[in-house]
PDB file of N, CA, C and O in Angstrom:
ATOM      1  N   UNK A   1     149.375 156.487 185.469  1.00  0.00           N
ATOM      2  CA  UNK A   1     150.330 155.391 185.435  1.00  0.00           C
ATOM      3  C   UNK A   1     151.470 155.746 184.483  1.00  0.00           C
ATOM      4  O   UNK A   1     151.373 156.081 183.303  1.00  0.00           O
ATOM      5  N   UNK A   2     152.758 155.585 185.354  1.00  0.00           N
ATOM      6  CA  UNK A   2     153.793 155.815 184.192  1.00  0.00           C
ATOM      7  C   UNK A   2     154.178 154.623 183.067  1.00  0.00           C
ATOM      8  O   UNK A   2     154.353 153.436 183.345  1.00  0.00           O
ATOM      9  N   UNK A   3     154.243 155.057 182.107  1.00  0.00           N
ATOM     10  CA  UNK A   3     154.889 154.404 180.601  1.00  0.00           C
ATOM     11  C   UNK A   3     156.269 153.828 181.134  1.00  0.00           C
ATOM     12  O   UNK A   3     156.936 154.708 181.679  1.00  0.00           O
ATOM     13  N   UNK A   4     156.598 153.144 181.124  1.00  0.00           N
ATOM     14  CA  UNK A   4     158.151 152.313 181.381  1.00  0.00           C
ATOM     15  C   UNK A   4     158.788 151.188 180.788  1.00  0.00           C
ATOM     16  O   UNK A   4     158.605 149.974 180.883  1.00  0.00           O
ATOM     17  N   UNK A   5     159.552 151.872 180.175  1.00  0.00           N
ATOM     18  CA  UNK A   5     160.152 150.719 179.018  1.00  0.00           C
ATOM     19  C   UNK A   5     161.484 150.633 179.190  1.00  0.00           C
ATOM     20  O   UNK A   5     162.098 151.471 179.850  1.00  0.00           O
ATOM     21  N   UNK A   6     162.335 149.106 178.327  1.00  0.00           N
ATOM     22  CA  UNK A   6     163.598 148.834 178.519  1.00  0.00           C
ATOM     23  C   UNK A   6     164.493 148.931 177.748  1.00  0.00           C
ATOM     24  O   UNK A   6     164.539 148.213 176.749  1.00  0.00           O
ATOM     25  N   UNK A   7     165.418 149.840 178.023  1.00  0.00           N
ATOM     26  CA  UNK A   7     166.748 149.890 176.836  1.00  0.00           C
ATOM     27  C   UNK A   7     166.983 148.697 176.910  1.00  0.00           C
ATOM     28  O   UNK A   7     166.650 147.932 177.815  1.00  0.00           O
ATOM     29  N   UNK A   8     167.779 148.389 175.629  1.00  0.00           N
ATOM     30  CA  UNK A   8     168.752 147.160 175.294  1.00  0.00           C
ATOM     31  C   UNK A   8     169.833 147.368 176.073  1.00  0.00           C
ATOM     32  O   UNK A   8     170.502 146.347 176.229  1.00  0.00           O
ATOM     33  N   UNK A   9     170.206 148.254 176.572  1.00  0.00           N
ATOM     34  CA  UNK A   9     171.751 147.880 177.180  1.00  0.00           C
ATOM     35  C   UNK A   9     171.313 147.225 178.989  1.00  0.00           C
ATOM     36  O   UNK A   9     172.091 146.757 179.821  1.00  0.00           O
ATOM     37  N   UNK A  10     170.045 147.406 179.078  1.00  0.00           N
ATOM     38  CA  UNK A  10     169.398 146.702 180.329  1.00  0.00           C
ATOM     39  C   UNK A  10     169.542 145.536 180.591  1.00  0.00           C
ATOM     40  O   UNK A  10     169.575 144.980 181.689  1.00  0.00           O
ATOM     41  N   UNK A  11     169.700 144.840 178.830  1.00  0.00           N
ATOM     42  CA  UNK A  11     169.417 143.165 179.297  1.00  0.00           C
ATOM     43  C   UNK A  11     170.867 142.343 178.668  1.00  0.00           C
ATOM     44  O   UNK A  11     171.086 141.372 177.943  1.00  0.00           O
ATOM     45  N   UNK A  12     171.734 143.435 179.471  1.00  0.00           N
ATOM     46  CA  UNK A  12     173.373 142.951 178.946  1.00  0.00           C
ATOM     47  C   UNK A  12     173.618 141.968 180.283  1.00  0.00           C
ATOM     48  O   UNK A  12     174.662 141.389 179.981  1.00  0.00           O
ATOM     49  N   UNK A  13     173.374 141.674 181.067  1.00  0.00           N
ATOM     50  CA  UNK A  13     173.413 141.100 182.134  1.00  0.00           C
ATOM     51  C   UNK A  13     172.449 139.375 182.547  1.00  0.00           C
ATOM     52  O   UNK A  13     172.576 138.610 183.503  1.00  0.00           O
ATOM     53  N   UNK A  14     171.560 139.326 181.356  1.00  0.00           N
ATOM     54  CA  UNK A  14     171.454 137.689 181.149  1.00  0.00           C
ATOM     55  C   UNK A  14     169.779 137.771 181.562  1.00  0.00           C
ATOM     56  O   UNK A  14     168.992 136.824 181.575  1.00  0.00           O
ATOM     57  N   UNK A  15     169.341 139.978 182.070  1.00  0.00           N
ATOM     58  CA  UNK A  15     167.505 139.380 182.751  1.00  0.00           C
ATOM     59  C   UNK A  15     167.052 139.808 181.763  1.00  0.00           C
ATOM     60  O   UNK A  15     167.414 140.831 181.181  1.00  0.00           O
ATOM     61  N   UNK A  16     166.146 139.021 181.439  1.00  0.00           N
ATOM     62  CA  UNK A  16     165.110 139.167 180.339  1.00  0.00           C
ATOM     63  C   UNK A  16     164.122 140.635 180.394  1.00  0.00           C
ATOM     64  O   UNK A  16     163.976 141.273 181.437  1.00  0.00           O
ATOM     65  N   UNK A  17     163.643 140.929 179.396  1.00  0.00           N
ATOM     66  CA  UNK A  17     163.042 142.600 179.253  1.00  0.00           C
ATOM     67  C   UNK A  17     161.642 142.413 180.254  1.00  0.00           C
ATOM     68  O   UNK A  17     161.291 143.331 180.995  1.00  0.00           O
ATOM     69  N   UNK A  18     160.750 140.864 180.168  1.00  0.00           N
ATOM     70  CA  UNK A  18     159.716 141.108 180.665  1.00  0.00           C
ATOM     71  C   UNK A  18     160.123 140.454 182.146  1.00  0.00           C
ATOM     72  O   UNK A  18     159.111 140.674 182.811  1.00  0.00           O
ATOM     73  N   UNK A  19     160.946 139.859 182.892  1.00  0.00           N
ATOM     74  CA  UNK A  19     161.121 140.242 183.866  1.00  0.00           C
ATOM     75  C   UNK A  19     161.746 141.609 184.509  1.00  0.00           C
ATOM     76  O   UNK A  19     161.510 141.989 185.655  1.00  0.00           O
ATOM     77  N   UNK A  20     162.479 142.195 183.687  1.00  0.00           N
ATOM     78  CA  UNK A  20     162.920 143.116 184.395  1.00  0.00           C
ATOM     79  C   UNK A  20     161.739 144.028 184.564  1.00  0.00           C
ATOM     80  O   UNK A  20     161.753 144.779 185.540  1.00  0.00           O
ATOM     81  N   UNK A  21     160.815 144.057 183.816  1.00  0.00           N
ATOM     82  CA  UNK A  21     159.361 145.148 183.938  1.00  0.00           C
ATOM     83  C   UNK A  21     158.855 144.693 185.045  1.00  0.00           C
ATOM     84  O   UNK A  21     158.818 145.425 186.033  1.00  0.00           O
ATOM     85  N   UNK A  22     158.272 143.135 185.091  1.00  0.00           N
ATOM     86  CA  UNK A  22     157.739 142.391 186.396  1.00  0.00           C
ATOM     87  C   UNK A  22     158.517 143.157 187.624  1.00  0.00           C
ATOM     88  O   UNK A  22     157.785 143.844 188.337  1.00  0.00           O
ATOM     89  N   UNK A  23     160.006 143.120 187.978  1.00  0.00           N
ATOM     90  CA  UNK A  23     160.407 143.372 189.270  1.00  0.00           C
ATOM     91  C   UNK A  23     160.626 145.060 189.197  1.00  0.00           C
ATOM     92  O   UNK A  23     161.422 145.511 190.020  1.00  0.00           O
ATOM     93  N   UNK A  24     160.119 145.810 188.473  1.00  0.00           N
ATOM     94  CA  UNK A  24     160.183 146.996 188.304  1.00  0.00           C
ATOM     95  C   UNK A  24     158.844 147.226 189.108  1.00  0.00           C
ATOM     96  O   UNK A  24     158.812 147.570 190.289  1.00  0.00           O
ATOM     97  N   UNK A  25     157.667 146.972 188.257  1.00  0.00           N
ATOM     98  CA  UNK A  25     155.941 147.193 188.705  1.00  0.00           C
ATOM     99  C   UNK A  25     156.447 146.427 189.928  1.00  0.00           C
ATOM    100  O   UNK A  25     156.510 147.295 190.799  1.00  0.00           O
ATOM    101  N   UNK A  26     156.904 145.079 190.545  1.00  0.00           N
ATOM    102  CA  UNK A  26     156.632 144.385 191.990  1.00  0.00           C
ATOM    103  C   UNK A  26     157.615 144.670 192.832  1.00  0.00           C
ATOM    104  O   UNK A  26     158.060 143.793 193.573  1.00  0.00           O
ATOM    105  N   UNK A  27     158.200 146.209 192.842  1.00  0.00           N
ATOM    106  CA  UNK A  27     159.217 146.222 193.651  1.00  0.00           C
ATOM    107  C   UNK A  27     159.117 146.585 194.942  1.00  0.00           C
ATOM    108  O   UNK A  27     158.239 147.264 195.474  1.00  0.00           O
ATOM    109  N   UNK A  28     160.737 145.745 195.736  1.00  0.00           N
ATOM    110  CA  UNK A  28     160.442 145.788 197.151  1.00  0.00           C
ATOM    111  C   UNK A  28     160.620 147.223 197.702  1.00  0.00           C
ATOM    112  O   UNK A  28     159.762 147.591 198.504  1.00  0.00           O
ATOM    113  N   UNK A  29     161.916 148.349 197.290  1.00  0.00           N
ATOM    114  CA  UNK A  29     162.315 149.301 197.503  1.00  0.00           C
ATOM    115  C   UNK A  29     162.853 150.252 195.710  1.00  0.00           C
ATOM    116  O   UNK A  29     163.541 150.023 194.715  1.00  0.00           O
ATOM    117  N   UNK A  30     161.504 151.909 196.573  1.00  0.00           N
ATOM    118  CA  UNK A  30     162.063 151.990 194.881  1.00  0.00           C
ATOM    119  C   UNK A  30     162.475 153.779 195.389  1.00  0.00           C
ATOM    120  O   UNK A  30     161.860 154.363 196.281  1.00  0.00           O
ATOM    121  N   UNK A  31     163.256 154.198 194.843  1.00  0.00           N
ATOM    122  CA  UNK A  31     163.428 156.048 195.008  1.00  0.00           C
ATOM    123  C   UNK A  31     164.321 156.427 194.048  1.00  0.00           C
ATOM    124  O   UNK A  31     164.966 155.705 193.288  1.00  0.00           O
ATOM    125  N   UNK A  32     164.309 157.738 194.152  1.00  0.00           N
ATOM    126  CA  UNK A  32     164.934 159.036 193.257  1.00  0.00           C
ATOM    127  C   UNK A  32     166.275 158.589 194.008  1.00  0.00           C
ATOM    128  O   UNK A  32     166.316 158.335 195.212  1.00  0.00           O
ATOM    129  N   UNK A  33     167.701 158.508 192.870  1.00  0.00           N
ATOM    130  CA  UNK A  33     168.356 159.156 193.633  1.00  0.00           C
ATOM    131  C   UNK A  33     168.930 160.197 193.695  1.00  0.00           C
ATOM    132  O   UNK A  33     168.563 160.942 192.786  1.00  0.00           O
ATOM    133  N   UNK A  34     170.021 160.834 194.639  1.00  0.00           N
ATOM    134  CA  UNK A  34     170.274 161.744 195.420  1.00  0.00           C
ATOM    135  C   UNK A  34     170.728 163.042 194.529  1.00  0.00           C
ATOM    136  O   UNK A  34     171.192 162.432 193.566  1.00  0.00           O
ATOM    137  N   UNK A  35     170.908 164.478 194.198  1.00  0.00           N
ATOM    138  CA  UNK A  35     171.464 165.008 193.638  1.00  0.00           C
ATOM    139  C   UNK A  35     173.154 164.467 193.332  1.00  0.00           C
ATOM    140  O   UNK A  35     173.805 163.702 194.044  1.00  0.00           O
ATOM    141  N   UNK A  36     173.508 165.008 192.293  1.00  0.00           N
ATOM    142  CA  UNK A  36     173.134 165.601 191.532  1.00  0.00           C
ATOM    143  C   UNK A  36     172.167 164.688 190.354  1.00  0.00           C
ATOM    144  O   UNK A  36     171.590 165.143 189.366  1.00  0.00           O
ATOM    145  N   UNK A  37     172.219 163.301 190.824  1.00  0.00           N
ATOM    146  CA  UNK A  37     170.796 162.356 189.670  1.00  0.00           C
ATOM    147  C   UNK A  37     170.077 162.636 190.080  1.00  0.00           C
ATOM    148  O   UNK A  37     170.437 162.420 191.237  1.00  0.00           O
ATOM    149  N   UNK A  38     168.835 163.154 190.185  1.00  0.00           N
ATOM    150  CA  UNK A  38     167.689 163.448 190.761  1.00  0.00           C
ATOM    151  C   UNK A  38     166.573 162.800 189.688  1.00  0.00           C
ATOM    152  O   UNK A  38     165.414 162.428 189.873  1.00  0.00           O
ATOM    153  N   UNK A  39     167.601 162.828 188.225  1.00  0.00           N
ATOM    154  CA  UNK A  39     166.578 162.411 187.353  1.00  0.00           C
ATOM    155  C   UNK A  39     166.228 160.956 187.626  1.00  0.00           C
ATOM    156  O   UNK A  39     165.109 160.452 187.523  1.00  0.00           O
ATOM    157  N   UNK A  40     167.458 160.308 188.021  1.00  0.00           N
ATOM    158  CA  UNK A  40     167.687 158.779 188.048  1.00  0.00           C
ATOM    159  C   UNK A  40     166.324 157.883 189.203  1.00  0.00           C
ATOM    160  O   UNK A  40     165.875 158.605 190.094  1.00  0.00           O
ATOM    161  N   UNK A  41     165.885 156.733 189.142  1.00  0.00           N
ATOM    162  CA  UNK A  41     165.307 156.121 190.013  1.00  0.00           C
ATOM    163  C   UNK A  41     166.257 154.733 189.802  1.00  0.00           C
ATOM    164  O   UNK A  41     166.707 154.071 188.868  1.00  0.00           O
ATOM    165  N   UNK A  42     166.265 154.729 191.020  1.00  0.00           N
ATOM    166  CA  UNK A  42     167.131 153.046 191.675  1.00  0.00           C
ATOM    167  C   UNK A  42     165.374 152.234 192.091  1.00  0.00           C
ATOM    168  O   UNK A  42     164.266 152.625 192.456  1.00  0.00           O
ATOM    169  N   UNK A  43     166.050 150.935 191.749  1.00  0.00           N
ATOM    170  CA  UNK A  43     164.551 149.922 192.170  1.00  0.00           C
ATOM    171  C   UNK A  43     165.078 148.622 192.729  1.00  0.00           C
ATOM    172  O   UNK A  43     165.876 148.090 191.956  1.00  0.00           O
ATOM    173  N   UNK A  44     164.891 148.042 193.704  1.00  0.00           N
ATOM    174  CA  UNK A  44     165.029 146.464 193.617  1.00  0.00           C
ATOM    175  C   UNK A  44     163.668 145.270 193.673  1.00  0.00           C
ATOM    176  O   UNK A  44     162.658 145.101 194.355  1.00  0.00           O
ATOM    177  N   UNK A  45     164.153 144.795 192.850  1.00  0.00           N
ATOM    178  CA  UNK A  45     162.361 143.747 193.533  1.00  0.00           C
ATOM    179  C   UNK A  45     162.759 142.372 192.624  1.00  0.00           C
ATOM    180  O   UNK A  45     163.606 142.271 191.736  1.00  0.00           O
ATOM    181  N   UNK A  46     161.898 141.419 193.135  1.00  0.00           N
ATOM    182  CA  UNK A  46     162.109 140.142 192.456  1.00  0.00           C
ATOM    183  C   UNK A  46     161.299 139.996 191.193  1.00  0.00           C
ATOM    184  O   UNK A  46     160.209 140.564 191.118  1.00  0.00           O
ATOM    185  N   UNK A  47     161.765 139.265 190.187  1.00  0.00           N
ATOM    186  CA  UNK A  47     161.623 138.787 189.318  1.00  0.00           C
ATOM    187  C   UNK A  47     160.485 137.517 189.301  1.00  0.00           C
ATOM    188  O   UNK A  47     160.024 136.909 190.267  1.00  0.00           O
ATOM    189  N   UNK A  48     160.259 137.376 188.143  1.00  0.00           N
ATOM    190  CA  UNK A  48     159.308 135.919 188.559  1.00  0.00           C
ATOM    191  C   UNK A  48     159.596 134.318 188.691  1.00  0.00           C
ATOM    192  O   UNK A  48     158.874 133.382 189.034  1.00  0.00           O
ATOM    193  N   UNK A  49     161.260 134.421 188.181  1.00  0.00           N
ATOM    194  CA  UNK A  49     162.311 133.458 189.016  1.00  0.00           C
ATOM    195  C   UNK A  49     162.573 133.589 190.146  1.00  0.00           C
ATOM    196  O   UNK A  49     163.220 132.599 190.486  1.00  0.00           O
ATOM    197  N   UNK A  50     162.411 134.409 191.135  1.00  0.00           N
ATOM    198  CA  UNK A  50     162.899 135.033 192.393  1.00  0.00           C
ATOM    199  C   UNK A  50     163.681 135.184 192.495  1.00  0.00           C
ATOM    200  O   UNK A  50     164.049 135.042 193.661  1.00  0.00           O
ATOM    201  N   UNK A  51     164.621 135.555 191.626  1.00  0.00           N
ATOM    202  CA  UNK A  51     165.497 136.521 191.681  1.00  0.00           C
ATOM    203  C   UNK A  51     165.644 137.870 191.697  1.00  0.00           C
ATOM    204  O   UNK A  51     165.154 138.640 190.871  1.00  0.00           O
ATOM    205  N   UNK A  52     166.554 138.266 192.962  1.00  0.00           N
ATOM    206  CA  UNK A  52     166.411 139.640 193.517  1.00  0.00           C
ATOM    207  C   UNK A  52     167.427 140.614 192.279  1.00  0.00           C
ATOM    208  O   UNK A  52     168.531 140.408 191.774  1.00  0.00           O
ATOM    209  N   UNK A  53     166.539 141.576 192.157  1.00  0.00           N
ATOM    210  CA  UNK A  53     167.283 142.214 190.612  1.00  0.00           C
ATOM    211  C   UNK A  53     167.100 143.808 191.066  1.00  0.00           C
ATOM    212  O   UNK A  53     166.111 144.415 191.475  1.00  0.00           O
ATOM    213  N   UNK A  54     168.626 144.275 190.793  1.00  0.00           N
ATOM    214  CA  UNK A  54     168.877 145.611 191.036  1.00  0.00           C
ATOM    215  C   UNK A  54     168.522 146.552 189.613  1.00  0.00           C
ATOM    216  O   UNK A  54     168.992 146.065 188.584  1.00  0.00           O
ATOM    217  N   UNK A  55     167.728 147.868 189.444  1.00  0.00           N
ATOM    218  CA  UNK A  55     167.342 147.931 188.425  1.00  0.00           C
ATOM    219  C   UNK A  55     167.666 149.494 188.590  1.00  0.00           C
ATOM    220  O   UNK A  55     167.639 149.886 189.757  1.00  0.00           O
ATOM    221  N   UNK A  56     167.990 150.522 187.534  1.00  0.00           N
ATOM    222  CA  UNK A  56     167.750 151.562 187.465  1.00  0.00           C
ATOM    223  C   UNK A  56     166.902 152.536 186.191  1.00  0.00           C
ATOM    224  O   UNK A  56     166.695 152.199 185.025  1.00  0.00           O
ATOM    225  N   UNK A  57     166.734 153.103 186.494  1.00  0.00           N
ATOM    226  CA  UNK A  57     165.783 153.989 185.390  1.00  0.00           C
ATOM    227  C   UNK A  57     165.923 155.560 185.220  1.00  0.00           C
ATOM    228  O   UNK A  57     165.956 156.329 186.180  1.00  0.00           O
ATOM    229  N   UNK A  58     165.985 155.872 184.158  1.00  0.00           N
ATOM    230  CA  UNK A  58     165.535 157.515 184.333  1.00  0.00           C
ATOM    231  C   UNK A  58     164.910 157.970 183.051  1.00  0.00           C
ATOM    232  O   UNK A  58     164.827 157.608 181.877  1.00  0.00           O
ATOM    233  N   UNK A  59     164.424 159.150 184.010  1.00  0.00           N
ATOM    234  CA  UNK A  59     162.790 159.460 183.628  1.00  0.00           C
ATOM    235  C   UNK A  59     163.168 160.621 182.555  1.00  0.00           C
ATOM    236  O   UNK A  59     163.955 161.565 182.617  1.00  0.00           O
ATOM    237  N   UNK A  60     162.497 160.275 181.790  1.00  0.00           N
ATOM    238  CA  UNK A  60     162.152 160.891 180.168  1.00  0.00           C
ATOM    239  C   UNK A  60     161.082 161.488 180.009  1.00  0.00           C
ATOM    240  O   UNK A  60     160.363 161.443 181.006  1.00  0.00           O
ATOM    241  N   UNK A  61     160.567 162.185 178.921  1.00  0.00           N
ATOM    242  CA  UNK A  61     159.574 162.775 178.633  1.00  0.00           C
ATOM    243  C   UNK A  61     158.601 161.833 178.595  1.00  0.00           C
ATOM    244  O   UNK A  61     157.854 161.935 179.568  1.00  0.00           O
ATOM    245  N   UNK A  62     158.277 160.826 177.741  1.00  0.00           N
ATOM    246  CA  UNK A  62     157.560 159.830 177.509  1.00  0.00           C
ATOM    247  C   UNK A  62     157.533 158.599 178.636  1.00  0.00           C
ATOM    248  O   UNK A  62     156.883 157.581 178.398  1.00  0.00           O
ATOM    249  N   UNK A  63     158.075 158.712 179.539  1.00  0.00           N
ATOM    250  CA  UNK A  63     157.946 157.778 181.005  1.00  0.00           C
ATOM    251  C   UNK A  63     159.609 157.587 181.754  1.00  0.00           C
ATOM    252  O   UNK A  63     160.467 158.436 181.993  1.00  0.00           O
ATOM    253  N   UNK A  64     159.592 156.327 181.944  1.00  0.00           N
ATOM    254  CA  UNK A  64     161.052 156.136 182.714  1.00  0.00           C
ATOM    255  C   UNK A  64     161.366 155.029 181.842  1.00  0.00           C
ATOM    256  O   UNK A  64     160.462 154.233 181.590  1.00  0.00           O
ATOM    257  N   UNK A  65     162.776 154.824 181.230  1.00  0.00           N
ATOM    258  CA  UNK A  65     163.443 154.198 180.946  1.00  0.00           C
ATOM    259  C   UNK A  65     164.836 153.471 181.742  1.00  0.00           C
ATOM    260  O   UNK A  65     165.958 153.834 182.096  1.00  0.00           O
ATOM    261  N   UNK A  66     163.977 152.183 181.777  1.00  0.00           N
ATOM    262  CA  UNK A  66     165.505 151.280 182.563  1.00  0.00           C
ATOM    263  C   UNK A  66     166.597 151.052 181.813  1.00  0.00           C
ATOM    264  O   UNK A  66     166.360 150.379 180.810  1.00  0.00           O
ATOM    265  N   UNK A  67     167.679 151.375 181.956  1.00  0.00           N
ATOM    266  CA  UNK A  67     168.869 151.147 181.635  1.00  0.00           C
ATOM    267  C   UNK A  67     169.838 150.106 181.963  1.00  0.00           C
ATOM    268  O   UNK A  67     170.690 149.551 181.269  1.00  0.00           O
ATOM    269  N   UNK A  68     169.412 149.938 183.526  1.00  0.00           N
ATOM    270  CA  UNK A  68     170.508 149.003 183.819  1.00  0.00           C
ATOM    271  C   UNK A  68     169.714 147.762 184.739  1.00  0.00           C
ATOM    272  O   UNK A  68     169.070 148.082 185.738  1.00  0.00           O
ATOM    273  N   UNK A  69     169.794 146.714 184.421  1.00  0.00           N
ATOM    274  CA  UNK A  69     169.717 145.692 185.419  1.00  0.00           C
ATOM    275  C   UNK A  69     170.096 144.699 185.658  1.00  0.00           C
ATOM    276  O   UNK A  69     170.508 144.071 184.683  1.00  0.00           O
ATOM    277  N   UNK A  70     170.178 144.002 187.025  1.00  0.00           N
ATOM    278  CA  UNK A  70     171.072 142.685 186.951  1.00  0.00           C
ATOM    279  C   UNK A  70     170.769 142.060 188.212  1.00  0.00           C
ATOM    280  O   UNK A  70     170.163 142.612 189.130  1.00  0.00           O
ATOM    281  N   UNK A  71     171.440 140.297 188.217  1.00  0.00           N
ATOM    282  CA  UNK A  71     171.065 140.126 189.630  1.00  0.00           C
ATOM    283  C   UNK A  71     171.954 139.201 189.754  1.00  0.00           C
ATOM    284  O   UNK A  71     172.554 138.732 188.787  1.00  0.00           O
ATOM    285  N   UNK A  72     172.171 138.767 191.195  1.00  0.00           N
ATOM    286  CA  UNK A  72     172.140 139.950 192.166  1.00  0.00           C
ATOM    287  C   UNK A  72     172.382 141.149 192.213  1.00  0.00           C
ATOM    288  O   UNK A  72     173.189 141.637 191.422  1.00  0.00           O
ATOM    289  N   UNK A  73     171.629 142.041 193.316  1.00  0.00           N
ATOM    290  CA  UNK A  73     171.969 143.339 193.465  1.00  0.00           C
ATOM    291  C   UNK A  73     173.240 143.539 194.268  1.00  0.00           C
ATOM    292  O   UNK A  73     173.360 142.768 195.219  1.00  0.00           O
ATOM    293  N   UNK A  74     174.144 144.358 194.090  1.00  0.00           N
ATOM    294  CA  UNK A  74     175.672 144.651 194.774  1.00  0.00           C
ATOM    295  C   UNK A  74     175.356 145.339 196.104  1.00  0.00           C
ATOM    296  O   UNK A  74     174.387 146.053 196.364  1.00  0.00           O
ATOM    297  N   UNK A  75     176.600 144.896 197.063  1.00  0.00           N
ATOM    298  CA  UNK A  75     176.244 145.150 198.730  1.00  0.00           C
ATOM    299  C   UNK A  75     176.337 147.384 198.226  1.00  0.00           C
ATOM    300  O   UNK A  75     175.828 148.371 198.756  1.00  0.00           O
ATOM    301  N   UNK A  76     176.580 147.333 197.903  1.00  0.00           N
ATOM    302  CA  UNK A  76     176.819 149.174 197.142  1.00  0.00           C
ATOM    303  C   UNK A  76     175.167 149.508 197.098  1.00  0.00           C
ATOM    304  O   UNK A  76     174.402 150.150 197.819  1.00  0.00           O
ATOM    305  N   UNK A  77     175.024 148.659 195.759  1.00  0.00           N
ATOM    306  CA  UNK A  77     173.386 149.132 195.693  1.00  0.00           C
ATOM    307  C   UNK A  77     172.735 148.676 196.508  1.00  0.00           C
ATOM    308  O   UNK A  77     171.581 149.105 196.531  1.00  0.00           O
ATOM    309  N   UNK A  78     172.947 148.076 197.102  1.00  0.00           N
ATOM    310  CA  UNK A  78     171.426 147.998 199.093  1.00  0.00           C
ATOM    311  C   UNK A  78     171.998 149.126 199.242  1.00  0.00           C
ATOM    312  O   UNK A  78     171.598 150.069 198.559  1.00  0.00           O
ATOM    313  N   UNK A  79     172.701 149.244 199.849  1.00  0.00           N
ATOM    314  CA  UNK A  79     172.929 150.547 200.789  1.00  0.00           C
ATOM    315  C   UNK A  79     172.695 151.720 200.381  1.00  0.00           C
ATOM    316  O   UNK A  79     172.311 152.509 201.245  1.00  0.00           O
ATOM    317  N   UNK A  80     172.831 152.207 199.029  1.00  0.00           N
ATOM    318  CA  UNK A  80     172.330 152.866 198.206  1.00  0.00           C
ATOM    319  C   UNK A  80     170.966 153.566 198.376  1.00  0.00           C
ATOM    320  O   UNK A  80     170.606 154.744 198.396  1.00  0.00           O
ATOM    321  N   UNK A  81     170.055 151.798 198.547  1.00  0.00           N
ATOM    322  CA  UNK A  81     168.525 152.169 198.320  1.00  0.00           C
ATOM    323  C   UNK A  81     168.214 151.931 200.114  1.00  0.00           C
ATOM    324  O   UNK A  81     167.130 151.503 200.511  1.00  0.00           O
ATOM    325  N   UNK A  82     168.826 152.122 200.617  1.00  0.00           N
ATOM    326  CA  UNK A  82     168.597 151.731 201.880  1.00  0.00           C
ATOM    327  C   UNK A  82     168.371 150.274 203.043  1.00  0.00           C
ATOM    328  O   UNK A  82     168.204 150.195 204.260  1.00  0.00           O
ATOM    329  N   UNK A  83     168.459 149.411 202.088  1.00  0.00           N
ATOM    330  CA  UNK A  83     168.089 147.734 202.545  1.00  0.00           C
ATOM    331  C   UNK A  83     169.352 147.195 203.388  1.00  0.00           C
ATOM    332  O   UNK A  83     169.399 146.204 204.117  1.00  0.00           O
ATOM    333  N   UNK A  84     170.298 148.070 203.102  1.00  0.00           N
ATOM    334  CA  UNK A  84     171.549 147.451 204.031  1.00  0.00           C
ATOM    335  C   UNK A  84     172.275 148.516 204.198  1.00  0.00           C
ATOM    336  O   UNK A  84     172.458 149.327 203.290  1.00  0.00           O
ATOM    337  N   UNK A  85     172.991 148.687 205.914  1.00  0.00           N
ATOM    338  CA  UNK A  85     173.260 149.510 206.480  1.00  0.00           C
ATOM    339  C   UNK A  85     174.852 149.254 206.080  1.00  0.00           C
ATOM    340  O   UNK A  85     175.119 148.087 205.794  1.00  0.00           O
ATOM    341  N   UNK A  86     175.773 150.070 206.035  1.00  0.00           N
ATOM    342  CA  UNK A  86     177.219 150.151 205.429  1.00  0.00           C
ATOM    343  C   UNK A  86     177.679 149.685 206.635  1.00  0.00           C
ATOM    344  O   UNK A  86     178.885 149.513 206.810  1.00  0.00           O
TER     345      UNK A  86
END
């Protein structure tokens, strides 16, 4: 099981640290993305408000660290992670 924890600059956007973990572990769509980030993982999943929260992470020695999250997720990031076709 990976270690996954939240930068502070994650919860500049108003979601709280232990939801953003919740829709991290309960997510709907999660992957690497594309070179040249390969390090990076994109995530979306709901929160325990149900709110749909766009999340990213990258992976460190000691696990993956989220950096960024917020919600709603932007019509950019679906398409991104695949949930909506351009």
């Amino acid at each position: 099981m990976e270690n996954t924890y939240v930068h502070p600059h994650a919860l500049r956007h108003g979601v709280a640290e232990d939801e953003i973990l919740y829709a991290w572990k309960n997510f709907i769509s999660k992957r690497h993305r594309d070179i040249p980030n390969t390090d990076q993982i994109i995530a979306v999943g709901f929160d325990r408000q149900g709110r749909f929260v766009q999340m990213v992470g990258i992976v460190k020695e000691d696990g993956v660290m989220i950096y960024h999250a917020m919600t709603p997720p932007t019509t950019s990031f679906l398409v991104e992670i695949g949930l909506v076709r351009k």
